[in-house]
C-alpha positions as a Python dict, from the first residue, in 0.01 Angstrom:
ca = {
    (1, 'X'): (0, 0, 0),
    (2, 'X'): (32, -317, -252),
    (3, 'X'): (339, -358, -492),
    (4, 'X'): (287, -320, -863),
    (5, 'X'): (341, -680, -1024),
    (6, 'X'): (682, -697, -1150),
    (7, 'X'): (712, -639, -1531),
    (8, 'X'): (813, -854, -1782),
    (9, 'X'): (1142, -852, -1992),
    (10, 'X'): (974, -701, -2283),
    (11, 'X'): (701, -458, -2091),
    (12, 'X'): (1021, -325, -1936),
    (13, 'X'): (1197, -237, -2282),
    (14, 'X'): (846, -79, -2397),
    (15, 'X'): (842, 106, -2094),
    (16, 'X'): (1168, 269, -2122),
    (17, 'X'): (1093, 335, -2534),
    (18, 'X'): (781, 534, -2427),
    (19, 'X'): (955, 735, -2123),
    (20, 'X'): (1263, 800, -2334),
    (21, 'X'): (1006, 936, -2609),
    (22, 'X'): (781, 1127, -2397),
    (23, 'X'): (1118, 1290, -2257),
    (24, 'X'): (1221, 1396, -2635),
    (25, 'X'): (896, 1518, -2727),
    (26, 'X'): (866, 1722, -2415),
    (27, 'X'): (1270, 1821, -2479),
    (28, 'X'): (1159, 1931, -2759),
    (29, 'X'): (786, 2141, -2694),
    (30, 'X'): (606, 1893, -2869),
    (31, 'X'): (373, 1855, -2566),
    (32, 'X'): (-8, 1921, -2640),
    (33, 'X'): (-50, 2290, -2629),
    (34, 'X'): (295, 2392, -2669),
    (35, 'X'): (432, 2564, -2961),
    (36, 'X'): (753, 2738, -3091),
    (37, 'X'): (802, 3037, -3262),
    (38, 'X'): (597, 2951, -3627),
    (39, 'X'): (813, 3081, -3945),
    (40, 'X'): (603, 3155, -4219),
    (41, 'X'): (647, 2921, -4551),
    (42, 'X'): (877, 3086, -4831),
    (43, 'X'): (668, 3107, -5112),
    (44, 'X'): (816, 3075, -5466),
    (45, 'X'): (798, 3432, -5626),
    (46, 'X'): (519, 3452, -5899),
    (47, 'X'): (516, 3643, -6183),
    (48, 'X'): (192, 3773, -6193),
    (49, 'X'): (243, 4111, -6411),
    (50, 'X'): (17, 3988, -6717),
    (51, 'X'): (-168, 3675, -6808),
    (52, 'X'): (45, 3369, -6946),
    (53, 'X'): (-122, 3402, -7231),
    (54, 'X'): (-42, 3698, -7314),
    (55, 'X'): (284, 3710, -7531),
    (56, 'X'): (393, 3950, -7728),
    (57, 'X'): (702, 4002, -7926),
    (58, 'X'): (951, 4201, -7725),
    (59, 'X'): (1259, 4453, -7778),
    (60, 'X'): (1494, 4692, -7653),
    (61, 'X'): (1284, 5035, -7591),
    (62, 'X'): (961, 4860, -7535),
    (63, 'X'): (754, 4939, -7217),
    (64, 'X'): (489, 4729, -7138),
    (65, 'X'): (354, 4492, -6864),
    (66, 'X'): (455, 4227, -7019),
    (67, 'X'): (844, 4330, -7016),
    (68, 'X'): (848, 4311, -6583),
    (69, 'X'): (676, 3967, -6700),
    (70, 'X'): (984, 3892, -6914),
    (71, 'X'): (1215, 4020, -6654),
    (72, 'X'): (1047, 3815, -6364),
    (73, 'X'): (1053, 3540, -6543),
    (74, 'X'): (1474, 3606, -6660),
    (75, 'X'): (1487, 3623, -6260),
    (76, 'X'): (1267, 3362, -6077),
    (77, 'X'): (1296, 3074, -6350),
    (78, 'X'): (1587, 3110, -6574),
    (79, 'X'): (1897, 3060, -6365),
    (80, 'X'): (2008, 3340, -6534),
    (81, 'X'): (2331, 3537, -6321),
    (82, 'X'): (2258, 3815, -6183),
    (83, 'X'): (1944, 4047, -6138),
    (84, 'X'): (1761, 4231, -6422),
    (85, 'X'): (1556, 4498, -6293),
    (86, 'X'): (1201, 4462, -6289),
    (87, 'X'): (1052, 4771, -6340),
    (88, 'X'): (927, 4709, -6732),
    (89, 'X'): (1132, 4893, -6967),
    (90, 'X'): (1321, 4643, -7169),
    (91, 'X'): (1690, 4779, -7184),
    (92, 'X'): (2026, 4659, -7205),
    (93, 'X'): (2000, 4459, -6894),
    (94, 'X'): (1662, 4299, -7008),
    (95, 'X'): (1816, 4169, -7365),
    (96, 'X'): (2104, 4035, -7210),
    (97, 'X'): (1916, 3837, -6935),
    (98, 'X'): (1703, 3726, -7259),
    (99, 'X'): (1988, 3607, -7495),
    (100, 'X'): (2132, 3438, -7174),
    (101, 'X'): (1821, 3229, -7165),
    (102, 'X'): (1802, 3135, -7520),
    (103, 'X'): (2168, 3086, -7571),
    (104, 'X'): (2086, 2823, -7288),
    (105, 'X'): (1797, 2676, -7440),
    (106, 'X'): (1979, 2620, -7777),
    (107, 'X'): (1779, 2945, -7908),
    (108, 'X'): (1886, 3224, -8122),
    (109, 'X'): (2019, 3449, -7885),
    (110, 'X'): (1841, 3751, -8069),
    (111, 'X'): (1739, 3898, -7747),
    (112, 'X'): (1385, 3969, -7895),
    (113, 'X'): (1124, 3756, -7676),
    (114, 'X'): (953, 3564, -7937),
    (115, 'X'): (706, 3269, -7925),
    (116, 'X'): (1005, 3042, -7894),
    (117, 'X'): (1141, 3271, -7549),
    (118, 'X'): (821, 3306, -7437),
    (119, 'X'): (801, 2872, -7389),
    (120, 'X'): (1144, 2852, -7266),
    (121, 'X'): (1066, 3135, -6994),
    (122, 'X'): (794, 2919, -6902),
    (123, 'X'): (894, 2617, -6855),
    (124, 'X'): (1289, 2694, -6785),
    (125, 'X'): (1537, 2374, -6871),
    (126, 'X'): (1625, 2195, -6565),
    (127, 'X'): (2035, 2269, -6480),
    (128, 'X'): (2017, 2510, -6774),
    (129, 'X'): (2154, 2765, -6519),
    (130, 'X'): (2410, 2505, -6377),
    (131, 'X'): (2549, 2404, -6776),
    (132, 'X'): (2597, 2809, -6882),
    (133, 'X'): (2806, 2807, -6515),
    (134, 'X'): (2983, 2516, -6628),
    (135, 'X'): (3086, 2608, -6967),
    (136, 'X'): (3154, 2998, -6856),
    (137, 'X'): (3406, 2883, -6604),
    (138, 'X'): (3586, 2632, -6864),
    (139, 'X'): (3537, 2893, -7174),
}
């Protein structure tokens, strides 16, 4: 049987690169045809109870579609602490989580969702949730 030429310096270094990587991927069921258990992607929650356009002015006692809007929103985008419960009757829990976001945004924190609440909700104040942490724990 003849001898395989004798390798070069540098096809020798390539050599052991590609056997040391073929021994990863296959160390690690990359190989063609093998796959690992597949997790499925965490999607961001969407609040999807009305329309974004629709807006109305909010209160305590209303009971609406739009209030589990304003309470998803309080939830999923505010940074707000804790959880207000979104089942769409705007109570106690629901102002608070409001006032909480417009005391954040430099609002008045009336706790009625106006036009002004409504485009903070939105578009929620990057590290607005961190700041309100912040000054809790030094106030």
């Amino acid at each position: 049987m003849p001898r395989a030429p004798a390798a070069l310096p540098g096809q020798r270094r390539r050599r052991r690169v590609a056997a040391l990587a073929l021994t990863s991927c296959a160390a690690l069921g990359l190989g063609a045809g093998v796959t690992g258990p597949v997790t499925p992607a965490v999607a961001a929650p969407r609040c999807d109870h009305v329309a974004k356009d629709n807006r109305p002015e909010l209160r305590e006692g209303d009971r609406d579609d739009a209030v589990a809007q304003v309470q998803c929103l309080v939830n999923t985008r505010s940074g707000a602490p804790g959880e207000v419960p979104e089942d769409g009757v705007f109570e106690a829990a629901t102002a608070d989580g409001v006032r909480w976001v417009q005391k954040c945004n430099s609002l008045d924190p009336s706790g009625v969702t106006d036009a002004a609440t409504w485009k903070v909700l939105y578009r929620a104040k990057k590290g607005c949730g961190k700041k309100a942490e912040q000054e809790s724990a030094a106030g």
